[in-house]
N, C-alpha and C positions, 0 to 999 in steps of 0.2 A: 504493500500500500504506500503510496504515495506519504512522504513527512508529513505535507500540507494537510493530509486528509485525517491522520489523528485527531481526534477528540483532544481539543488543549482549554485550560480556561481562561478564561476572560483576564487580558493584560489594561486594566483600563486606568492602571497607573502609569502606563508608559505616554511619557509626553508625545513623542513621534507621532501616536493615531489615538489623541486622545478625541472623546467624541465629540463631535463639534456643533454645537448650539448656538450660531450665527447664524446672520439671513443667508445663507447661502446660496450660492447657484451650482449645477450640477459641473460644468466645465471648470470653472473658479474651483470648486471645492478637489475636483482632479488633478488640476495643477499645484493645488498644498497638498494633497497628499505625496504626490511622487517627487515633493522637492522634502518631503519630511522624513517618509518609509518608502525610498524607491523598488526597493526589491521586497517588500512586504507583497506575500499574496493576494488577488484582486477578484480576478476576473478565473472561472472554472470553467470550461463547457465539457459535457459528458463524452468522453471518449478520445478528449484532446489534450494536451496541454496547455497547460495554466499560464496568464498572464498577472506582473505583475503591476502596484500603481505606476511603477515608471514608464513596462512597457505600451500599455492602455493609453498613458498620454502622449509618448512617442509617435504612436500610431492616430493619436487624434490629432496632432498638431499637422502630420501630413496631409492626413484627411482634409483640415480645415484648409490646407494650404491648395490643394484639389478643388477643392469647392471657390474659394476665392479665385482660383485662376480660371475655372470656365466661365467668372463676371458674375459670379452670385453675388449682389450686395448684400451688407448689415439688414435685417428686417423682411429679407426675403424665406422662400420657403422654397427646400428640395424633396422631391417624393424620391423614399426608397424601397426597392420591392426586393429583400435580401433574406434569403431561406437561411443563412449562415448562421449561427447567433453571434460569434465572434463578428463576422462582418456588420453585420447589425448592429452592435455594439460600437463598437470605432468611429461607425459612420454616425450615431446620433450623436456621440461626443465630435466631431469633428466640425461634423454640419455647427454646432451649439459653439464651438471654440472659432468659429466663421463669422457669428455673431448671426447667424440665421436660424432658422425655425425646419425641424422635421417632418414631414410627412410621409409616416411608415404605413404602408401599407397592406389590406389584410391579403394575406397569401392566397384565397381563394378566389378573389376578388379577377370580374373579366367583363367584359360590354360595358353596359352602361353605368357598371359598379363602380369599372375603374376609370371609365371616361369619366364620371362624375366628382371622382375626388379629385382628380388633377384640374378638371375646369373650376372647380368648387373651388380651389388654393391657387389657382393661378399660377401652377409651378414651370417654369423655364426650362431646368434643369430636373432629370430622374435618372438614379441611379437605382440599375435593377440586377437579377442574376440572368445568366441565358437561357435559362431555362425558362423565362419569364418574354421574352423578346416576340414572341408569336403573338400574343395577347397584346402586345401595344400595338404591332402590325393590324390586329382586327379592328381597332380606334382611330386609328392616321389621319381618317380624316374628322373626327368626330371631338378633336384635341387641339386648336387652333394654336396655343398661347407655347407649345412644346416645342422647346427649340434643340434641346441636349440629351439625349440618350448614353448614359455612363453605362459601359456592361463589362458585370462580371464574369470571365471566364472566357469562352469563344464569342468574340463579337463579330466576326465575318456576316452570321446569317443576318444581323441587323445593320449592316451596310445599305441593302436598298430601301432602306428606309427615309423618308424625308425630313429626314433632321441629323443634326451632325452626329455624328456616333465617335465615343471615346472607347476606348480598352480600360476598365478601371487599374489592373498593375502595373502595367508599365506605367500608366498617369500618375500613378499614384508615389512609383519607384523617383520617379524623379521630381516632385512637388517641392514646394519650396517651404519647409515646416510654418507653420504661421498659428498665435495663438493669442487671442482678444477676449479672453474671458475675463479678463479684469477689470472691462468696462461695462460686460453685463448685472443687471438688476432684477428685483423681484418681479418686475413689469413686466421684461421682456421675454416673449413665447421663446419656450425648447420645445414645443412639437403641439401638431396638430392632429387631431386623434378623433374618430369619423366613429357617431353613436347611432343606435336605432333612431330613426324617423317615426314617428308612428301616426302624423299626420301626413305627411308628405317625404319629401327624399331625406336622405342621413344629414344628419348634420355633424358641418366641421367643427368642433371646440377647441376652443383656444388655449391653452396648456400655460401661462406663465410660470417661471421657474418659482414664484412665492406658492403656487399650487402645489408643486413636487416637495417643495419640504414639508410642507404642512402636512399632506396626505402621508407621507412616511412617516412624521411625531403621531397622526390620528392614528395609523394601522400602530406603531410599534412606539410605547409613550418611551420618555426619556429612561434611557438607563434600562430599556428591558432586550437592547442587543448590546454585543460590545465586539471589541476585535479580538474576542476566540470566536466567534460566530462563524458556521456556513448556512447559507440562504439558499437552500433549495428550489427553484424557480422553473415551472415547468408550461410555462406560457409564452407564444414568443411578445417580442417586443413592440409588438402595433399594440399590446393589452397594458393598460392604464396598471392593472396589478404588478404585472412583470418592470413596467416603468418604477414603480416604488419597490420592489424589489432590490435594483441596481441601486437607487438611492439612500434605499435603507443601510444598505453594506457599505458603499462610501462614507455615509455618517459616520458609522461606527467603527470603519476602520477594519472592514470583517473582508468575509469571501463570499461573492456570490456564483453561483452551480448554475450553468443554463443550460437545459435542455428544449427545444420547442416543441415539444408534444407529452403531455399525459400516458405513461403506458403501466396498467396495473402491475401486470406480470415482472417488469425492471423496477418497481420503484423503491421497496426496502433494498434491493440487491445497493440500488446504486446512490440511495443515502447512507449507505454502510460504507461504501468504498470511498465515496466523496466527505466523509466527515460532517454530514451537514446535519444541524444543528436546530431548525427551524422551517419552515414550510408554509405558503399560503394554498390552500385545497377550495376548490370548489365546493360545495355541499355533496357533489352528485359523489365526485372522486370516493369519499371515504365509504360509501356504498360498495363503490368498486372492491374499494379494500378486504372491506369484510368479508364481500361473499369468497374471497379466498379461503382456501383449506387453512384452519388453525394450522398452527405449526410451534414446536417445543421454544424459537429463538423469533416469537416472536415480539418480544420487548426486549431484546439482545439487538440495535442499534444506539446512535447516538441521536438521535431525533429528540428534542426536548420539549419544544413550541411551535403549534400548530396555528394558525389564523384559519378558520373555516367561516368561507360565504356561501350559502345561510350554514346555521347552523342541523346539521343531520337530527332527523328524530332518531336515532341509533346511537347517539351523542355519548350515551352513557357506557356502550356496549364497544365503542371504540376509545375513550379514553383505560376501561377496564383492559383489554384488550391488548394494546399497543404502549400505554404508560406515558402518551403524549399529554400534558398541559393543554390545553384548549382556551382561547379566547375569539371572540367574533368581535364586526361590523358593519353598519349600513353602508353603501358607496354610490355613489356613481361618477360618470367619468367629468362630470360637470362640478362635483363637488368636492371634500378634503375629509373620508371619513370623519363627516358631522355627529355620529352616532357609534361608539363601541361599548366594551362590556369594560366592567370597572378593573377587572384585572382576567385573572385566570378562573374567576366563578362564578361560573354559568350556567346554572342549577335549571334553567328552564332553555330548552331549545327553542323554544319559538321568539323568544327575546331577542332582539337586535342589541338593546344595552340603553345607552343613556347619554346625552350631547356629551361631547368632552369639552375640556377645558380651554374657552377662545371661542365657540360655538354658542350659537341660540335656536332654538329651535322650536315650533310653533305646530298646533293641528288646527288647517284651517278648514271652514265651510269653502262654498261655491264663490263668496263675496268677502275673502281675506277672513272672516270673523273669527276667533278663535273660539276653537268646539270643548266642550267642557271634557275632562276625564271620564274615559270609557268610551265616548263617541267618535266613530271613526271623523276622520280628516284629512286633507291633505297634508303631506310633510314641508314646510317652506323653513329656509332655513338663512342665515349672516351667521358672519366671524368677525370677529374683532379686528384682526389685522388685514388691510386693504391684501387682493393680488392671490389670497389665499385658496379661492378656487376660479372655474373658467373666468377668463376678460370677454366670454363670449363666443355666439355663433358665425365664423368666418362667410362674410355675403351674404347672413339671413338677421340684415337689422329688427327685422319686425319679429323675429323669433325670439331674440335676445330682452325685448322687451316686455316681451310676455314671460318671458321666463324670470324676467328681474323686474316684474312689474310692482307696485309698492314698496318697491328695495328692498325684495327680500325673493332670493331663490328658489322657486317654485319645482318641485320634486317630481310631480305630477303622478307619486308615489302616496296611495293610502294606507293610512295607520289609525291605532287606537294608543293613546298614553293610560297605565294603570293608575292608582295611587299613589306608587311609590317612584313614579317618574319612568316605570321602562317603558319604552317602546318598542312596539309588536305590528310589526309590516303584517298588511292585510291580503292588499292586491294592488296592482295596476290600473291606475285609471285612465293610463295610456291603453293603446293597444295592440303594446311590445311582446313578442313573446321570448321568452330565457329561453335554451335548450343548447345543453353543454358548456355554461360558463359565457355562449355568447348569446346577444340580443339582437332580434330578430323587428325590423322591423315588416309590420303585415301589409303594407300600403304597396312596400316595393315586392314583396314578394306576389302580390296579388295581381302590379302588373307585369309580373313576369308568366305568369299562370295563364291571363288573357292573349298575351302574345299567341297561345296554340289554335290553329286554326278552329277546332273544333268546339272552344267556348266563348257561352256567348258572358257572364260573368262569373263569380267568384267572391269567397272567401275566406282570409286564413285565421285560423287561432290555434291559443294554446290550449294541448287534452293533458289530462293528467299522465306524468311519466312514473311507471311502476319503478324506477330506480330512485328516485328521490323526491318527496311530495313537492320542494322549492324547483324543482326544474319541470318540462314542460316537453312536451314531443308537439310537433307540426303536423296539422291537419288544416287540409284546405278541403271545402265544400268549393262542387263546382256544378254549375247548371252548362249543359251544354247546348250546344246551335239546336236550331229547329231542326229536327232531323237529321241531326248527325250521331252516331253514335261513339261514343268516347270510352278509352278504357285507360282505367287508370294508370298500367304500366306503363303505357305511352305517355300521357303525360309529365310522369316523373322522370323516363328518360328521354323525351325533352327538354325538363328543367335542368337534369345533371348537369347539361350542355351549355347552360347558361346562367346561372346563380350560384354563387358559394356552396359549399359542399354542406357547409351547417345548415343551411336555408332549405335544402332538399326535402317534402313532407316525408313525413314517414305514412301519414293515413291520407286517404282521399275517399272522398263519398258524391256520388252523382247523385242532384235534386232535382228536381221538374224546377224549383224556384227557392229563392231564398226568405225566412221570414222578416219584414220590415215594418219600422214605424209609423205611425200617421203621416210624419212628416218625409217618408220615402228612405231614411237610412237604412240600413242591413241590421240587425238585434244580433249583434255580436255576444250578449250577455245570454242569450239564448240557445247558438250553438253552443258556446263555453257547455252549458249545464247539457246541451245535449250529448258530450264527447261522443265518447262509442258506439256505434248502434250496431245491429245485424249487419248493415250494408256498409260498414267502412270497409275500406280496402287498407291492407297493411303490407309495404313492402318487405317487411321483414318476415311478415310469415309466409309470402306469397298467398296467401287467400283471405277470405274475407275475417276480420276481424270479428272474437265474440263480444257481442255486448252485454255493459257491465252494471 
């Protein structure tokens, strides 16, 4: 095993990576570290070799110096589309040490997903993998503002492309290091980060660096990591989680572990091997966990702290189990976990926790009023300190201020507050659906559904998912053309072809029609309660699903 990977404890007398409680910014706080502890371990990715603070800033200062010389200015915005997570990494610290703003992309992302966020951010310049170059070829012309194509790896095939095309290593091999992080501030965006729509298309959010610390003090309070910590991280880096991940372990001075994907079967092996220390899980993941074959070594790692969103109703039976500490939070990508649990006790799973400290937080009616204890509300929420979550929806002024409408951030998340202050997420009063950790919104998937010749409309929601009650499987109802007959395999292998992989339904059910309101909407509240019936179709079981 690796020295690094030992289980060591916390050195947090050591002045070199002592943990830093300044406003910090993510590039800025890079360049102290690797002039403090440069060969202190940093950066992990499963399978590779480790970097450390010095080498990470090495590598971003090129970056930055790559990015400045294809005429990126201060305040601009590069999209990156990189499978790597080291390259990923580099590249949002570099882009950020450029004095510009990232836009990472999600991997699944293709048509009008990815035309959308590059026209949505106005980006100039994208750097992607080759593996990735076909899918900007099907946009070409649907991407007016794209002038740079940076590619990873073989860039031949993207040569006939109309726009100039760089080789990212050799660009990269010869840059001229450059590093301006000392003049960034809490104001200014490190990345732009694309959430469910649930009215209309995704929306860009605005990431300023005063969001990223705060969201790391909200997930992990002061003093509950230090630099004997490794951060197990198993989401890639377009996810707001995995971005405080990175930032959690710079604070403290620790290691963070990146792998980009979830996989049950490896995941004790390789927090055993990697030393790590700490873990953010989805709610669904610890599901996962369990239904694994007990086994004699299974609290024989070093895992000591788990962050689980939501919290599992099995909660008791995996802390028994495993011998992990548990604590949770509310999030989202707009805000700075406004709500966690007081520490490590968390007696009730359905509890999200309690504002933290620098947070206020409010349940309101239809008209701002604040709803007495016990009665649901919407969650709106301020911080004390300015910069601390989104500056906003990038191109959607009119969004932003419904969302900050009475100066205060509108969640669009229903809750109930008990007596003693917790709060207990209800539902959505959006009409987002979760499934797998990612959020879905149903507007865009709905016009991706109607694109099939054979329907005439549609609609998507969430059915309950037998793996975890907080997560959600995708079912679209669809009424087909007059006369046409539809089947539902087709359809889904249609959508493969065009929507994210997560977006895929798992159920589908043909109606003659949908139920609607006086006023002509779709009663989304109404399939909800109807999930399952005899006639859903389930692509996983290949035939018609039982109703439940």
């Amino acid at each position: 095993m690796d020295s690094r990977a030992a289980k060591c404890p916390h050195a947090k007398e050591s002045a070199a990576v002592e943990v830093a409680r300044h406003k910090w910014t993510l590039a800025g706080l890079l360049s102290q570290r690797a002039q403090e502890a440069p060969d202190r371990p940093f950066v992990d990715v499963v399978g590779e070799a480790g970097d450390t603070f010095g080498q990470v800033h090495a590598a971003a200062r090129r970056w930055a110096g790559l990015v400045r010389g294809l005429g990126v200015a201060p305040g601009e915005y590069v999209a990156t589309m990189l499978a790597q997570p080291r390259m990923s990494l580099h590249g949002w610290f570099g882009i950020n040490a450029a004095r510009a703003g990232e836009v990472p992309v999600h991997l699944d992302y293709r048509g009008t997903y990815l035309a959308h966020v590059l026209n949505t951010t106005g980006v100039r310049v994208a750097i992607v993998d080759d593996g990735y170059v076909e899918r900007f070829a099907e946009i070409a012309d649907e991407v007016p503002l794209l002038e740079t194509l940076v590619v990873a790896g073989d860039a031949d095939a993207a040569r006939r492309l109309p726009w100039r095309v760089v080789a990212l290593e050799p660009a990269l091999a010869v840059a001229d290091p450059v590093d301006e992080s000392a003049t960034l501030g809490q104001s200014d965006i490190s990345c732009v980060l694309f959430t469910s729509g649930t009215t209309g298309a995704s929306k860009a959010v605005l990431i300023p660096y005063g969001h990223i610390r705060a969201s790391v003090d909200g997930a992990w309070p002061p003093g509950d990591l230090g630099p004997g910590d490794a951060y197990y991280s198993m989401l890639p880096l377009y996810h707001v989680a995995a971005k405080v991940a990175v930032g959690a372990m710079l604070q403290a001075g620790g290691r963070v572990v990146l792998k980009p994907r979830f996989r049950t079967d490896e995941f004790w092996a390789e927090v055993r091997a990697t030393g790590s220390t700490c873990v953010c899980l989805m709610g669904s993941m610890t599901g996962f966990l369990l239904d694994q074959p007990p086994r004699s070594d299974d609290r024989d790692h070093p895992l000591e702290k788990a962050l689980i969103i939501p919290l599992p109703h099995q909660l008791d039976a995996f802390r028994e189990r495993f011998g992990v500490r548990v604590r949770t939070l509310y999030n989202q990508t707009e805000t700075s976990a406004p709500l966690r649990s007081s520490d490590y006790d968390t007696p009730d799973y359905r509890a999200c926790g309690r504002p933290r400290p620098g947070v206020t937080c409010r349940l309101v009616d239809e008209n701002d009023e604040e709803v007495a204890p016990g009665e649901v509300g919407e969650l709106i929420v301020r911080c004390d300190e300015p910069w601390t979550m989104m500056a906003g929806y990038l191109g959607m002024a009119e969004k932003t201020v419904e969302a900050w409408r009475n100066q205060w951030m509108h969640t669009g998340d229903a809750f109930r507050m008990d007596a003693a202050g917790n709060y207990y997420f209800l539902d959505r009063m959006k009409d987002a659906i979760r499934r797998r950790g990612e959020n879905i919104s149903s507007v865009e998937l709905e016009a991706s559904v109607c694109e099939h010749h054979a329907v005439l409309e549609c609609a998507a929601v969430g059915v309950e998912s037998e793996y975890e009650e907080e997560e959600e499987e995708v079912k679209v109802i669809v009424v087909p053309q007059s006369g046409v007959e539809l089947a539902p395999a087709d359809l889904v292998e249609f959508l493969t072809e065009r929507v994210p992989r997560f977006m895929v339904p798992r159920y589908v059910e043909v109606v003659p029609e949908l139920p609607r309101t006086p006023t002509a909407k779709i009663r989304k509240v109404e399939l909800r309660k109807l999930g399952i019936t005899e006639r859903t179709w389930d692509r996983e079981a290949l035939r018609p699903a039982r109703g439940r």
